[in-house]
C-alpha positions, 0 to 999 in steps of 0.5 A: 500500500505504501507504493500506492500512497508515493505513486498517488502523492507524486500523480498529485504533484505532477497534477498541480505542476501542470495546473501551475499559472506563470504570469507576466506582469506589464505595467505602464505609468512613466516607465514600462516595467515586466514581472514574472509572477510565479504562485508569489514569488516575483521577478523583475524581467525589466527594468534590471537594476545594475549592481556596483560592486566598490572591490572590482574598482580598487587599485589592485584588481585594476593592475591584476586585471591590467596585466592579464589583458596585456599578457593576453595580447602579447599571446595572441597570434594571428590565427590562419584565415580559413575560407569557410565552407559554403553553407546553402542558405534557406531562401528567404520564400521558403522560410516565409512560408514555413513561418507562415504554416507554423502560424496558421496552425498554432494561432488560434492554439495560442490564442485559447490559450493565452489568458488575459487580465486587464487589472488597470487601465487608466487613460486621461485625455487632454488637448489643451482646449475644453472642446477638442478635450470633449471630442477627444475623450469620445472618441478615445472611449469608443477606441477602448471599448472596440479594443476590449470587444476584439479582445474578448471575441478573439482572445481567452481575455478574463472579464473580472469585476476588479478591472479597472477600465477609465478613460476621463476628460482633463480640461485643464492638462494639455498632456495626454496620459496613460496608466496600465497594467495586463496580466498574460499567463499561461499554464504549464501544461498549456506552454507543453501543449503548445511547444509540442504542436510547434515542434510537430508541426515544425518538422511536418513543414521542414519535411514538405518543404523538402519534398517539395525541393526535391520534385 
């Protein structure tokens, strides 16, 4: 009974690893920034901050570093130019068209798919005159609104009850301003899924276009 018990917890183990959501976070509000979200753990993708480190500046390390450049030049030799062997080049038509078999047949795959969460989008529209404000805002709403019904018609996009979706008139900025934040998250076994139809269909297309060459 024991094996049973480690051969249940493990199926139960490789279960939730397969119904794992991983999130990409974009937000926008003066810079763009990228997050990727894991259960709760949070990783900056962009913007990455450099780390100084003071010892790599100091005066020995700059002499040690100094003298190992030098010793490596003074080594170095010009090395016999070889005439490298004519590789054939796939033709730019053909590549085209293996891209373009491989998109039609996993678009819509990655389109069920891929979810997406308008958590905030905020957008404050201002031209510097009240009457061109007004106009403006009318016509940014209707945009939002066609934007959002493309998104929910061809796309796995989540409506939830906390989205945050504004677009309010400032007559006295003469700036225009943006503030958004999406959520694009995939499941593991869905990235699976996806990677195995695009290797499958990559080496189905690999292989018509030989044939194709060949005739």
């Amino acid at each position: 009974m024991t094996g049973w018990y480690i051969a249940a917890a493990v199926l139960c183990v490789l279960i939730a690893l397969a119904l794992l959501r991983i999130r990409i976070v974009l937000s926008y509000t003066e810079e763009v920034s990228a997050k990727l979200q894991i259960l709760f753990f949070r990783f900056t993708l962009y913007p990455r901050k450099k780390r100084v480190s003071l010892r790599r500046y100091t005066y020995r390390r700059y002499r040690k570093r100094l003298l190992a450049q030098r010793k490596k030049e003074s080594q170095r030799k010009p090395k016999p130019q070889v005439k490298a062997s004519a590789k054939k080049k796939r033709p730019l038509k053909e590549s085209m068209r293996l891209y373009q078999y491989l998109f039609s047949r996993l678009y819509k795959r990655i389109l069920h798919h891929f979810r997406i969460d308008v958590a905030r989008l905020h957008v404050t529209v201002a031209t510097g005159d009240a009457a061109q404000t007004a106009i403006a805002t009318g016509i940014v709403s209707q945009a939002v609104a066609y934007v959002m019904e493309i998104l929910s018609n061809h796309t796995n996009l989540h409506h939830s009850y906390h989205a945050d979706v504004r677009v309010e008139p400032d007559f006295l900025a003469e700036k225009s301003k943006v503030s958004c934040k999406l959520l694009f998250s995939l499941r593991v076994y869905e990235i699976i899924d996806i990677g195995i139809r695009f290797f499958y269909h990559y080496l189905l297309g690999s292989m018509r276009r030989q044939n194709s060459l060949s005739k």
